[in-house]
C-alpha positions as CSV (number, residue, x, y, z in Angstrom):
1,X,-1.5,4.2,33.3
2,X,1.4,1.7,32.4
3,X,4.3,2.4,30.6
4,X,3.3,-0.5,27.7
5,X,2.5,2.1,24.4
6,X,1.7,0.3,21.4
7,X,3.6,2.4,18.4
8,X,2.3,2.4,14.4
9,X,5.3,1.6,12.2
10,X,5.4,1.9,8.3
11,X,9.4,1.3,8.2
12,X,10.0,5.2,7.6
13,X,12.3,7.0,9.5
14,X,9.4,9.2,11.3
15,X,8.2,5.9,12.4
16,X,11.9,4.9,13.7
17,X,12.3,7.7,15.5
18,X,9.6,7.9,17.3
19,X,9.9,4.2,18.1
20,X,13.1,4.8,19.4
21,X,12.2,8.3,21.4
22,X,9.8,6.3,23.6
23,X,11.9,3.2,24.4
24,X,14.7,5.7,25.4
25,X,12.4,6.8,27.6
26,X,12.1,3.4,29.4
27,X,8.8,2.2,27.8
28,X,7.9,-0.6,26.4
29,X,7.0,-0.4,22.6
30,X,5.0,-3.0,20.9
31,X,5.7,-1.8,17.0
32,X,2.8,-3.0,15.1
33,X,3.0,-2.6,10.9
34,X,-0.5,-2.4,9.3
35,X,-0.2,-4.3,6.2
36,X,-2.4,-3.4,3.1
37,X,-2.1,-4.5,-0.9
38,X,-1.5,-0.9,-1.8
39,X,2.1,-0.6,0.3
40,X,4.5,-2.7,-0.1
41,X,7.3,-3.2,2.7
42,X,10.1,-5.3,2.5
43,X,8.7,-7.2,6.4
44,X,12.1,-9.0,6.7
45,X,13.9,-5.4,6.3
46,X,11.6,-3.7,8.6
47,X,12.0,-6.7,11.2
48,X,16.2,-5.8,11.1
49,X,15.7,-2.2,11.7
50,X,13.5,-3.1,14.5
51,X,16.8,-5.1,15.8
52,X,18.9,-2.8,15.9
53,X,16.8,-1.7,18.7
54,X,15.6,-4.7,20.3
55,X,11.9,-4.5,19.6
56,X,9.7,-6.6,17.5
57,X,7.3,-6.1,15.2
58,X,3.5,-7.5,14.8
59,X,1.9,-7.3,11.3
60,X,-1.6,-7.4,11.4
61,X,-4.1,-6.8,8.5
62,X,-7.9,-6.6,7.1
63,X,-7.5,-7.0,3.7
64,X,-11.5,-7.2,2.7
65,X,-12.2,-4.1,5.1
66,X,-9.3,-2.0,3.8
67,X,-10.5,-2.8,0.3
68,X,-14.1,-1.5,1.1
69,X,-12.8,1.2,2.5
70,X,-11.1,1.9,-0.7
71,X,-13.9,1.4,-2.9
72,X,-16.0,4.2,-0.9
73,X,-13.9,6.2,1.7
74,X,-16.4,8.6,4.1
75,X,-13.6,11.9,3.4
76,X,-12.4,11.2,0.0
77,X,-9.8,11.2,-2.3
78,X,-6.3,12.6,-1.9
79,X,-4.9,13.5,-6.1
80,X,-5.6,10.1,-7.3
81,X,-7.5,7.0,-4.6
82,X,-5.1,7.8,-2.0
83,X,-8.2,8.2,0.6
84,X,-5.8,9.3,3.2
85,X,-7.9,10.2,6.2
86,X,-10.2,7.3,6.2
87,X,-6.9,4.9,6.0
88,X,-5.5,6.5,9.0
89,X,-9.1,6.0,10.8
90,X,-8.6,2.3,10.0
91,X,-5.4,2.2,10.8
92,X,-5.8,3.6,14.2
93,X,-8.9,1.1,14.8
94,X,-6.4,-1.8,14.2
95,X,-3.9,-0.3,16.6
96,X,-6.6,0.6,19.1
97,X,-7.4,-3.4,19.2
98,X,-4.0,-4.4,19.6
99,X,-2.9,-1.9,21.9
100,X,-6.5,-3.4,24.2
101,X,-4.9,-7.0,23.7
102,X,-1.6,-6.4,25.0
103,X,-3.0,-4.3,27.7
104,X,-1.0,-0.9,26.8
105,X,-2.7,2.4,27.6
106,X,-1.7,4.6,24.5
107,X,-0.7,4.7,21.3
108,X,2.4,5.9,19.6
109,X,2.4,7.8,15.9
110,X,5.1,9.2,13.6
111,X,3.2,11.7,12.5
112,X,4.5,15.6,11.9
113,X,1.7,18.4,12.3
114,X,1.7,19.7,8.4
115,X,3.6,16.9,6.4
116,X,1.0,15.7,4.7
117,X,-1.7,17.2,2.9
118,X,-4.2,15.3,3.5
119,X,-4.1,13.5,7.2
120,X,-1.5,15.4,8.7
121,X,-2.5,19.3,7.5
122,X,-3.5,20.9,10.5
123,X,-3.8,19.4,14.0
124,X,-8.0,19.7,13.6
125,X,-7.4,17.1,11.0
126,X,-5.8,14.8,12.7
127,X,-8.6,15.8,16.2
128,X,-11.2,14.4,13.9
129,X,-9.0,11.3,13.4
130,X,-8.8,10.5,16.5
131,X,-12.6,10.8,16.9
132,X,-13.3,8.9,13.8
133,X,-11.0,6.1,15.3
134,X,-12.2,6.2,19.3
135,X,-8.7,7.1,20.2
136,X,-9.3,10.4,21.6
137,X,-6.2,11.7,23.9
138,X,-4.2,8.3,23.5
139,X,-2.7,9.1,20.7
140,X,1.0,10.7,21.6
141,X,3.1,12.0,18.5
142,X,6.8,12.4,19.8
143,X,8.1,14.3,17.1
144,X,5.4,17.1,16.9
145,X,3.9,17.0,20.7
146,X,4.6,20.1,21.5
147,X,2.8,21.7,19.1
148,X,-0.4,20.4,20.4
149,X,-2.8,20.5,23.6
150,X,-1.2,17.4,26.3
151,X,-2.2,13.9,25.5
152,X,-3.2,11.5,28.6
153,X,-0.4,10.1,29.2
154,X,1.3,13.3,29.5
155,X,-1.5,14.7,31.7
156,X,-1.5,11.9,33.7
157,X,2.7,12.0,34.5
158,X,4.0,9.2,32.7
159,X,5.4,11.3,29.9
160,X,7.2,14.6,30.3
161,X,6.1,16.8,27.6
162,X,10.3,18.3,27.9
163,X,11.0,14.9,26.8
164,X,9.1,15.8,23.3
165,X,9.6,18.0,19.9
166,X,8.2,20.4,18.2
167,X,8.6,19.6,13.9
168,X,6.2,20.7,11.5
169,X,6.4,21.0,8.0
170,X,8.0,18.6,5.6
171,X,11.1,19.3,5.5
172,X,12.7,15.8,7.2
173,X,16.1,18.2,8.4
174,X,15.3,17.5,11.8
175,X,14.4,13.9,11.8
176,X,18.2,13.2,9.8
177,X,20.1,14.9,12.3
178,X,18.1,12.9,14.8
179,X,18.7,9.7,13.9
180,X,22.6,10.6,13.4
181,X,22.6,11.9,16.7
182,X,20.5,7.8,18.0
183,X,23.8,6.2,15.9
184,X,21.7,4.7,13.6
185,X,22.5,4.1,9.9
186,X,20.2,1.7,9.1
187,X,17.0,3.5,8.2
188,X,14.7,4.4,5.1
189,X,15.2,7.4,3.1
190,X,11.8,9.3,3.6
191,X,9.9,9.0,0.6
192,X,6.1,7.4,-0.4
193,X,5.5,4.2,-1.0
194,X,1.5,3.4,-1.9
195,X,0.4,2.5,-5.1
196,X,-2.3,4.4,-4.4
197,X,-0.7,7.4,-4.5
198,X,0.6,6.4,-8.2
199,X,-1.3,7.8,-11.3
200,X,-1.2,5.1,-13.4
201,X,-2.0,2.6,-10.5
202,X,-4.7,4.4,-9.3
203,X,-6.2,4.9,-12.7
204,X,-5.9,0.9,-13.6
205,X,-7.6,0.5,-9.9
206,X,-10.4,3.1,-10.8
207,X,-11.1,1.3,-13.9
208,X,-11.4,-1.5,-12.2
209,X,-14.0,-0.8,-10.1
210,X,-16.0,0.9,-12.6
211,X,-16.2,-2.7,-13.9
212,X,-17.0,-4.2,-10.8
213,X,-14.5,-6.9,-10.7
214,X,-13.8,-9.1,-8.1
215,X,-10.6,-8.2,-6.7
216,X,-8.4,-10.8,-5.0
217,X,-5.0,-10.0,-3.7
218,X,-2.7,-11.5,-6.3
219,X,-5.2,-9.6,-9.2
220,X,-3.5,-6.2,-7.1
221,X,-0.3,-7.3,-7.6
222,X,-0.5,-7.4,-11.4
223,X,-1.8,-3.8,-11.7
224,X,1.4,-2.3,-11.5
225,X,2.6,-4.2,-14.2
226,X,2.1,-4.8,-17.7
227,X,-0.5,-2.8,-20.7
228,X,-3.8,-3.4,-19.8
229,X,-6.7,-3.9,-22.1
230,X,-10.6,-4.3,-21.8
231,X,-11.9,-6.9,-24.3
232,X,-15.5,-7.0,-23.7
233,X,-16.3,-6.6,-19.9
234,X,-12.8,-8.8,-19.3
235,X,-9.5,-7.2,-17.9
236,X,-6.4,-8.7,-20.3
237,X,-3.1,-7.7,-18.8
238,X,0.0,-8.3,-21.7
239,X,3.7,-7.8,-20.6
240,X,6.5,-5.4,-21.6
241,X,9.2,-7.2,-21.2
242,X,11.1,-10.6,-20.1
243,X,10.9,-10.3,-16.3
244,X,6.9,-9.3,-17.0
245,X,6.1,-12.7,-19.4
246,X,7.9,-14.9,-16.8
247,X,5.9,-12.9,-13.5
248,X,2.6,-13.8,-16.0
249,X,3.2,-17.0,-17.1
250,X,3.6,-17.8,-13.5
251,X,0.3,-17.2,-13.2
252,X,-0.7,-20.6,-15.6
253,X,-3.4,-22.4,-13.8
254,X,-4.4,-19.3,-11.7
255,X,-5.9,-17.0,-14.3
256,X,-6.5,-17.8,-18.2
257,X,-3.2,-17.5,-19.9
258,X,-2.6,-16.6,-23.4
259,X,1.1,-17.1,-24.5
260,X,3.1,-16.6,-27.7
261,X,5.5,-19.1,-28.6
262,X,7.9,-16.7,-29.0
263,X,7.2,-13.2,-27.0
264,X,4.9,-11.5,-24.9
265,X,1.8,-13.1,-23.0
266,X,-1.0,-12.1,-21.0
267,X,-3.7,-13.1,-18.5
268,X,-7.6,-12.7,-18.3
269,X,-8.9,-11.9,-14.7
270,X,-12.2,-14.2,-16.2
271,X,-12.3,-16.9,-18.4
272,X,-12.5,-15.5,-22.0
273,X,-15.1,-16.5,-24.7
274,X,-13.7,-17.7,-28.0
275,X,-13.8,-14.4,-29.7
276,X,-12.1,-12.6,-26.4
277,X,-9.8,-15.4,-26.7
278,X,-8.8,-14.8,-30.3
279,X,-9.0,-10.9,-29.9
280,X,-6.2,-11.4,-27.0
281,X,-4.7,-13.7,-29.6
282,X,-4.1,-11.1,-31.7
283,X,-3.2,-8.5,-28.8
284,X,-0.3,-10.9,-28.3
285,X,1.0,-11.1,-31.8
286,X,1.6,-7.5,-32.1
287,X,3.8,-7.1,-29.4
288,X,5.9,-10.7,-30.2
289,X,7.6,-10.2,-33.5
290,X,8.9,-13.2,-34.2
291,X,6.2,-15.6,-32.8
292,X,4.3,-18.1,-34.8
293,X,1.5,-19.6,-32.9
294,X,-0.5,-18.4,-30.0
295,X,-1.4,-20.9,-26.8
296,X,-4.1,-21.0,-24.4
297,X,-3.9,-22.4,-21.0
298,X,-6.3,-23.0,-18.6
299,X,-7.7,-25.4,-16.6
300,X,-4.7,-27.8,-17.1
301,X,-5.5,-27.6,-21.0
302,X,-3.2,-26.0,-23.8
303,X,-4.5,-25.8,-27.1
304,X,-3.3,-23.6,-29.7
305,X,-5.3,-19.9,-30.5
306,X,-6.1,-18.2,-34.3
307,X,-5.9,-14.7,-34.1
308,X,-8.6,-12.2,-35.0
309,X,-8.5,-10.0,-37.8
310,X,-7.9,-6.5,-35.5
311,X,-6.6,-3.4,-36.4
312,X,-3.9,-1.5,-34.4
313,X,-6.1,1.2,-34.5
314,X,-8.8,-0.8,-32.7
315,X,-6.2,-2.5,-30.6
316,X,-5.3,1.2,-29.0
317,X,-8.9,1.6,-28.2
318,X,-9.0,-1.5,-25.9
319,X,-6.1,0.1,-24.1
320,X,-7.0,1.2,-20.3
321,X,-4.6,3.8,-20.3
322,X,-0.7,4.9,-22.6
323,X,1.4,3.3,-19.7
């Protein structure tokens, strides 16, 4: 075995520390971020806290894999689509090719025995992982090590297991008083950060795929925003507020647009039919007060849209959820 270790970073400060822990230690760490639509990371942020350190980061991703896996994961749901163990399976895949590219020997994980309900519950859990993944005894979790049986590299000499912890729990007391101890200031507050995780989200994603719509990236992105309706078997996302109408009408040429002239607007994920179009029409005057007229644009065409007679009452039923 060399002393190359290829070490999964999400920018949290389990991550850092164990990024840190190992290069102390005189290896070299490759940190590779996983990047996925449902967790958003500020790369350029994540790239300075690397730095700080000297090590770099690769991003790789599998956008149409990850989304399958979504759609249908083999273990389940966590409290909303957060299917926590089958991401971690990916997510070790993807590391596990990496780590054969660069010719490293093991990989490196923040993870805390019993921090997370779902991936990280018990050491069994995260066993199967490993199975699941074909990463069996290469996966070395500094921060927790010593509260599980000895990892290759630490049978095999290149690690001292003195040179690891023993956290559990989720209590991050430890990990604080760690990386005060390293010097280092710049770090993320532990917290969560996927959508999928969010209730709203997750039901405006579940919805979704009860429709069967073809997701693309930038139709992810406008999840988390807005009130969504169903007109028909079409998705019609209306803003809240200023900084939503000008994220939508950025949109114009992308995705049908429906704009007031004075006001809210919103976008089809299809091209609407005429009376789609004037139901969204109508959508669009109840939230702008003081509008007058109603465009369409799509397709480098703009032509002005009659509402439809609709009710509020009937405008509340083609609401996906209260948000």
């Amino acid at each position: 075995m060399n002393k190359r270790c290829v070490a999964l970073y999400s920018g949290g400060l389990d991550s850092l520390l164990s990024v840190i822990i190992m290069q102390r230690l005189g290896f070299d760490v490759h940190a590779l971020f996983i990047q996925t639509p449902f967790y958003k990371k500020n790369i350029s942020k994540m790239e300075k806290q690397l730095n700080q350190i000297g090590v770099d980061l690769k991003i790789v991703k599998n956008d149409g894999e990850y989304l399958r896996i979504i759609k249908n994961p083999m273990f389940g749901y966590g409290k909303n689509m957060n299917p926590c163990i089958d991401c971690k399976i990916f997510f070790f895949k993807m590391a596990k090719q990496f780590m054969d590219e660069i010719h490293a020997d093991f990989l490196v994980s923040g993870e805390v025995v019993g921090q997370r309900p779902m991936s990280q519950r018990s050491y069994a859990v995260m066993r199967s992982i490993e199975k699941q993944a074909c990463v069996e005894d290469i996966v070395l979790r500094p921060l927790c090590a010593k509260l599980m049986p000895p990892t290759k590299p630490e049978i095999e000499g290149i690690i001292k297991r003195d040179d690891m912890f023993k956290i559990s729990g989720r209590s991050r007391k430890n990990q604080l008083e760690m990386i005060k101890a390293f010097g280092i200031d710049d770090f993320e507050s532990p917290a969560g950060g996927c959508l999928l995780t969010d209730r709203n989200f997750a039901e405006r994603l579940k919805e979704m795929f009860k429709f069967n719509d073809n997701l693309s990236l930038s139709q992810i992105d406008l999840l988390a925003l807005g009130r969504h309706f169903r007109i028909g078997k079409k998705k019609f996302i209306v803003s809240r507020n200023q900084p939503e109408t000008e994220y939508l009408t950025s949109y114009k040429g992308r995705l049908p647009l429906v704009s007031a002239d004075r006001g809210a607007c919103g976008v089809f994920f299809q091209e609407p039919d005429e009376y789609e179009l004037s139901v969204a029409a109508a959508i669009i005057m109840r939230y702008s007060k003081h509008a007058k007229e109603v465009n369409y644009i799509f397709s480098n065409k703009l032509r002005i849209v009659k509402p439809y007679d609709i009710s509020y009452g009937d405008v509340c039923k083609m609401r996906v959820n209260s948000q």
